[in-house]
Each structure stands twice: as C-alpha cells, then as structure tokens.
N, C-alpha and C positions, 0 to 999 in steps of 0.2 A: 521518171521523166527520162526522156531518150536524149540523148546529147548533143541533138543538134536544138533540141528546147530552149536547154542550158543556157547559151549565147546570146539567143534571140530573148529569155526571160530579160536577162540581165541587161541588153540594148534596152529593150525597153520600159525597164523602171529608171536609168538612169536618164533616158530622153522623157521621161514624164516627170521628175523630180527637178530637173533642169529647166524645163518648160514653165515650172510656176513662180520662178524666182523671176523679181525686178529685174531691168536689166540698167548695169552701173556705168557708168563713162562720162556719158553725154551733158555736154555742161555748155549751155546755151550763151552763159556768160564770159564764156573765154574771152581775155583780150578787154574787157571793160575795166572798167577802175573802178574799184570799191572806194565810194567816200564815208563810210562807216556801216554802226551795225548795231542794232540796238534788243533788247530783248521787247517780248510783245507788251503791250501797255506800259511801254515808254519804260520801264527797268530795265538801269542800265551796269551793268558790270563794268572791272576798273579796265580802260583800254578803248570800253567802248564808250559810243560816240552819234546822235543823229543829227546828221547835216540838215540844213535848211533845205527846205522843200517847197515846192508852191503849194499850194493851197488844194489845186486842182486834184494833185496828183496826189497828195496825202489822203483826199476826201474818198478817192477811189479807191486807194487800197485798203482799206478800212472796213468799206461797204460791200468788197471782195471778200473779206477775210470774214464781215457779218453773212456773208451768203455759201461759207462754205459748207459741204455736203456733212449730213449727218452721219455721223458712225456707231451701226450698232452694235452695244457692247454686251456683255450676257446678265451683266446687270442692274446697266445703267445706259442710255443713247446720249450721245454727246457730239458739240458740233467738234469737225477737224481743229476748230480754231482755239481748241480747249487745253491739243497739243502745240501749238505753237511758243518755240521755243526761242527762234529769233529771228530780227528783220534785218536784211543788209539791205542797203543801196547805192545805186550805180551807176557811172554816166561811161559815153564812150566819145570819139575824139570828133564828133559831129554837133555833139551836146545833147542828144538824145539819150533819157534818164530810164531806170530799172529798177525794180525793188522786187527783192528774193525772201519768198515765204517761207523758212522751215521746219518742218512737221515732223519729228519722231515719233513713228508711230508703228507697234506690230514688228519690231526690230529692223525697220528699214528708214534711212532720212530720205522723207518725203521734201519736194520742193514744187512750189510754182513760181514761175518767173513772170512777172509784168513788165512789158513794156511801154515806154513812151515816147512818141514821136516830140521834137521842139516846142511841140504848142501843147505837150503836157497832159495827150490825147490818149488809151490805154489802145496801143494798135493789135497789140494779141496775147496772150499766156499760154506759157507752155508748164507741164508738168514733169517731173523729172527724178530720179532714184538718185543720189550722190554718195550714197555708201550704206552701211547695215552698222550695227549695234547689238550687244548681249543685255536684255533686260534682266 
C-alpha cells in the first residue's frame, strides 16, 4: 500500500463506522415536567408512579405501542413493544401533556415521544436515541 493510501484507508473506515451509529443528545422533552414513570403494563417499581390521565390520551398510546413495528430477530420476530421497559409522562407550563416510550433495544435506548395538544389530541411523535448500553 503507498502512503498516501494509508490516511485516506484509515478516513474512511473511521467516517463509515461513525456513520452507522445513532446519533445521542436530542431530547425533545427538555424543560417539561415529568409527572411520573411507570414500567409497561402498569409494573411499577419503588419511586415510581402513573399519574392520572384522560382516557383519551391513555387509549392512544396503548394503540401506538399495539402498532409498533416488527423486529426481526434471528430467531424469533417480535413487536418493538416486546422491549419496552418504561413509560414516563409529562406536561409543560401551557398544560399540554407527553408520554415517553422507552425501548432498549440492540444496545441503544430507543425512545418515541407523543405528544398532546389541551384537548388530548396526539399532534406528532418523534423518535429519538438517549443513550447506549453493554448487553
């Protein structure tokens, strides 16, 4: 290999190993107020806590979490919702509420965030990486 190879090998394995990783920071929920946190199917660890909810809002994330995407595994397919380790939710200072799905899965915590307008309406989700894990 000639040496100017060398450099340009090395650039570009390290911009393609880089390239496939999550990318961590972004955290949609900044600035909301956690009103608790519960694990999925209502188990709940000591500390935690699920706040009262409408109806509305409970019904939808539920029917979200029943529609999440299949992951296939080598040998076994399983929905996302199979990981799901806990639900927090959240309001911010307008009274517009959130509830944060998280999904450890593949050494990365998975999240999606729901939103809800005052009338309890799911106005968008976002998807999001908040940190990695050693399985």
């Amino acid at each position: 290999m000639n040496i100017i190879r060398v450099p340009f090998c090395i650039l570009a394995a390290a911009l393609s190993v880089s390239g496939c990783a999550p990318r961590i920071g972004l955290n949609p929920l900044e600035g909301w107020k956690e009103l608790g946190s519960t694990a999925w199917q209502g188990l709940t660890a000591p500390g935690e806590r699920s706040p009262a909810l409408s109806k509305s809002i409970t019904d939808d994330y539920r029917d979200f979490i029943a529609k999440l995407p299949i992951r296939k595994g080598r040998f076994v397919d399983r929905s996302e919702s199979y990981f799901i380790d806990q639900l927090s939710f959240y309001q911010d200072e307008t009274g517009q509420h959130a509830v944060r799905v998280r999904i450890p899965m593949d050494g990365t915590y998975w999240n999606y965030a729901l939103f809800y307008n005052r009338s309890d309406v799911r106005t968008k989700v976002i998807k999001y990486a908040s940190g990695r894990y050693r399985s």
